[in-house]
N, C-alpha and C positions, 0 to 999 in steps of 0.2 A: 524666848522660846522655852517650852516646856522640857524638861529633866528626861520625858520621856520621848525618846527617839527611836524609830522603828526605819533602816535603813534598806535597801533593794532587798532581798533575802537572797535571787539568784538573776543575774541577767544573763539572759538569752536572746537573740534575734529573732521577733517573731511580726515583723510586720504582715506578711504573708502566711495563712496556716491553710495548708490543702486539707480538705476531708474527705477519706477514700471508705468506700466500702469492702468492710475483709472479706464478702465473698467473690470479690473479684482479684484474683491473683493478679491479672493481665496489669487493671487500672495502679495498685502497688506496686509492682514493680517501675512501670514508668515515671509514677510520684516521684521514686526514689531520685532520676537523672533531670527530675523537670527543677524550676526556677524559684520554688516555693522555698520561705524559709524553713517552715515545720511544717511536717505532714504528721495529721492525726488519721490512722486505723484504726475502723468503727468496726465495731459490734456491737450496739446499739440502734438507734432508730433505723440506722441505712439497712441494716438486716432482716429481713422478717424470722416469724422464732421458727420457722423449719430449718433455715438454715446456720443460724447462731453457731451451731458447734462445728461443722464446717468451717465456716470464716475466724473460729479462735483457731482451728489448724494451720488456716492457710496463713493468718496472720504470725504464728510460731515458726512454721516454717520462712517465711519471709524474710523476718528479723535475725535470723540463723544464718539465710542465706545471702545475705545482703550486710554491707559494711557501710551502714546508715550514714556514721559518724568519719568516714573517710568522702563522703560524697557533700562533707559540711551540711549534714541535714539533721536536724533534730526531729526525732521520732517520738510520736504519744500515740496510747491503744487507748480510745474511747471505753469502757467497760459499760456492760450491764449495771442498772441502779441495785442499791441494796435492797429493794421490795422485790425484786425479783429471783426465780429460781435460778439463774444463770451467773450471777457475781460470783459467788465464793467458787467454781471453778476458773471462770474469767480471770480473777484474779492469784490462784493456786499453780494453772495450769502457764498463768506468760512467766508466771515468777519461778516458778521453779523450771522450765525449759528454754527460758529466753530470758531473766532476769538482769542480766548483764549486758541485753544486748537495744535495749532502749531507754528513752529519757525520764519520757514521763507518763502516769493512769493519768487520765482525766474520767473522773467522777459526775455522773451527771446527777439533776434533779435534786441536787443537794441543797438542804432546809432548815440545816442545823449541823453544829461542829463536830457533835456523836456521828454523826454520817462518815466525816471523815476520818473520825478515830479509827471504826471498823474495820476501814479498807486499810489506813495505817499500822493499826496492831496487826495483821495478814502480813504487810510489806516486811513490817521490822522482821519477822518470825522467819518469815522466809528466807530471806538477805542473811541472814545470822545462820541459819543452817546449812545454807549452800556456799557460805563464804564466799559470797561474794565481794569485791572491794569498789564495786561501783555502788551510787546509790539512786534509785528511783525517785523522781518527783513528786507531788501532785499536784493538779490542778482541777477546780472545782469549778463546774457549769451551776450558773446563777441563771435556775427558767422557772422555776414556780413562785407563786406567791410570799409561800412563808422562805423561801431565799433571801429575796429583797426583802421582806420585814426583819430578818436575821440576819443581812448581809454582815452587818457592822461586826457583830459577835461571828459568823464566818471570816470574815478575814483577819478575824484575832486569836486566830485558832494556833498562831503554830506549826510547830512539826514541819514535817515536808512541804509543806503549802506553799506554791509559789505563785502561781495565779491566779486570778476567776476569770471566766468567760459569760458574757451576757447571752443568752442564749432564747431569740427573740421568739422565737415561733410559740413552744411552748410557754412559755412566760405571756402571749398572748391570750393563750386556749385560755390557762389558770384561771386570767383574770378576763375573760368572756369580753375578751377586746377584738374591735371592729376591724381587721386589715383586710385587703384585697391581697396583696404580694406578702412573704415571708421577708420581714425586716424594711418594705416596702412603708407609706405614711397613706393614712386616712385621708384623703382627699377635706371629708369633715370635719377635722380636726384643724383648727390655727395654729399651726408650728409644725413640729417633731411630736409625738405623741410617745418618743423612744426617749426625748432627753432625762425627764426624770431619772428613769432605771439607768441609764449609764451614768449618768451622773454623780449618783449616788453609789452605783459600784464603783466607780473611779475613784473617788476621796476615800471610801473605805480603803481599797485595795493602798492607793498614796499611803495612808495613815500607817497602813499596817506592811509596808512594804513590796507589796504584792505587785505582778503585772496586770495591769486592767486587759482585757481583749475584748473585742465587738463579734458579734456573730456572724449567723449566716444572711443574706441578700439572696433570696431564692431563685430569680429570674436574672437569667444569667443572658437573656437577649435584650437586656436594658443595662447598659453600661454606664451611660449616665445616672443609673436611678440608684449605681453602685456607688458610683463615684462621690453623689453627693451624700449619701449615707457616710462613707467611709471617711469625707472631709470633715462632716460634722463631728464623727467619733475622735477624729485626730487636732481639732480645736477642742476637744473636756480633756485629750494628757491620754488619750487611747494608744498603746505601742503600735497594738495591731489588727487584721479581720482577716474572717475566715472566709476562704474561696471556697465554694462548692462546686465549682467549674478551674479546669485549666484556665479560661480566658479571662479567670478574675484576677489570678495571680499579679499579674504585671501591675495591675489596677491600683492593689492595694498596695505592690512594692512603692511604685510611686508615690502614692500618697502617702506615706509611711519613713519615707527618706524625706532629710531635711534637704532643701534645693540649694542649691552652690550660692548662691547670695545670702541664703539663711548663715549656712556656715562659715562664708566671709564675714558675716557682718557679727557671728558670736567670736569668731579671732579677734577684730579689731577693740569688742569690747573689754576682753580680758585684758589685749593689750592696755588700752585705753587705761583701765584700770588699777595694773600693776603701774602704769608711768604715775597716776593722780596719788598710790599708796608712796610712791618713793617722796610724794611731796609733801605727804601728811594727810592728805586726805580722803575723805573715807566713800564720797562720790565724785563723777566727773560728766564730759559734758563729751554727746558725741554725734556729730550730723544732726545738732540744735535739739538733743534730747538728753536729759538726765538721765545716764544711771549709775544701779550703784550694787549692794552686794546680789538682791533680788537679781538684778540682770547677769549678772555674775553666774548663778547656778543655773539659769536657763541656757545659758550661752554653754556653760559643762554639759549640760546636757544634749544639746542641739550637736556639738564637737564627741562625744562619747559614743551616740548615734553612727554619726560621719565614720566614727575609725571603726565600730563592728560592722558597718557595710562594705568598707572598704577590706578590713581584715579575709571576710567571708571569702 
């Protein structure tokens, strides 16, 4: 194994990520008591620009008014991109009035690591003037083109960086791809027409520590059409996806939880393996299968999973 090792940077439980729009007080507030593990607050796409400054109010007010982190929910504000006129208040106005009082920005449209620094040097500045002693995350939306050409050098960016998000709609437009549904498959196409891009965020995000997450499924009266999207992102090492509907939520928790036989049978192997280590040996043999250290850290994994579900 290579010298160079890049280990989780920050784990959080995000198999489920609701996304509310902030000018809707109503739908935030309900987020907050619903079943989702993160709820992200938009002021981006879900907002049109008349009301943008609105919904960074209501989303300030909200996160003031509400004890996020006592309802075991992790909170992120989608922000404006950096081409736009709305970021550097988006970002001025949650940090210095609500700075303490959520997880994490998610960054969209990001194309390069300079993207991130920007909104970074804002966070540091801020957090350092207001004394605050919590610290803000980030996470960065992978939907345009030169994203995924620069993914690799995105998620070896550092800093606060704790996830990417695959972010499929837009990452379609970019690249003047054929869908009928949002994160939906081409009927024309032979496969998944999505494996690549998550794929490839995946191993990036692995390499460099980061959580991989899958995006939105837009058609929220096709549960099946979610289901099999969300199985295939949680076969590439995907933590989690994002519900655009309350009724995806459960969807993705399930898919997202390893099932009670997964995590019997990642027990038996550790055990299995600790008895083969006390005999010298460095694999063993279990219901007519080898394993050995490789099964070993997927079974920590699948078991690490297990106890942040149950912890929640």
């Amino acid at each position: 194994m290579s010298h160079e090792l890049h280990n989780l940077r920050k784990f959080r439980l995000q198999r489920s990520e609701l996304a509310v729009p902030g000018a809707n007080a109503t739908m935030m507030e309900k987020a907050a008591d619903g079943e989702a593990d993160y709820v992200f607050l938009d002021i981006e796409d879900a907002v049109a620009p008349p009301d943008k400054e609105k919904a960074l109010k209501n989303i300030i007010q909200i996160l003031n008014d509400i004890d996020w982190r006592a309802k075991n929910k992790t909170v992120s504000v989608r922000i404006n991109g950096i081409d736009t006129k709305y970021m550097y208040r988006d970002v001025v106005d949650l940090m210095e009035q609500a700075g303490d009082r959520f997880d994490t920005i998610l960054i969209p449209k990001v194309g390069n690591p300079s993207d991130i620094y920007m909104v970074e040097a804002m966070v540091n500045q801020i957090e350092m003037a207001k004394g605050y002693e919590t610290k803000v995350g980030i996470e960065a939306l992978i939907e345009t083109a030169l994203g995924m050409a620069n993914v690799e050098k995105i998620a070896a960016y550092g800093g606060r960086l704790e996830a990417l998000h695959f972010g499929v709609a837009d990452y379609a437009a970019f690249n003047k791809a054929r869908t009928t549904n949002i994160g939906g498959l081409n009927p024309n196409y032979p496969g998944d027409q999505w494996h690549y891009a998550l794929s490839r965020m995946t191993v990036a995000c692995r390499a460099y520590g980061l959580r991989p997450i899958d995006g939105p499924f837009g058609d929220f009266s096709d549960p099946d059409g979610y289901l099999d999207g969300a199985n295939r992102a949680a076969s590439l090492g995907i933590e989690g996806k994002w519900a655009i509907h309350p009724s995806q939520i459960k969807l993705a928790n399930d898919v997202f939880s390893p099932p009670d036989a997964e995590v019997e049978k990642a027990r038996k192997i550790i055990a299995a393996l600790k008895e083969a280590e006390g005999k010298g040996q460095g694999a063993a043999s279990l219901d007519g299968k080898m394993i050995d250290a490789a099964s070993e850290r997927m079974a920590q994994n699948v078991l690490k999973m297990h106890e942040a579900i149950n912890a929640r």
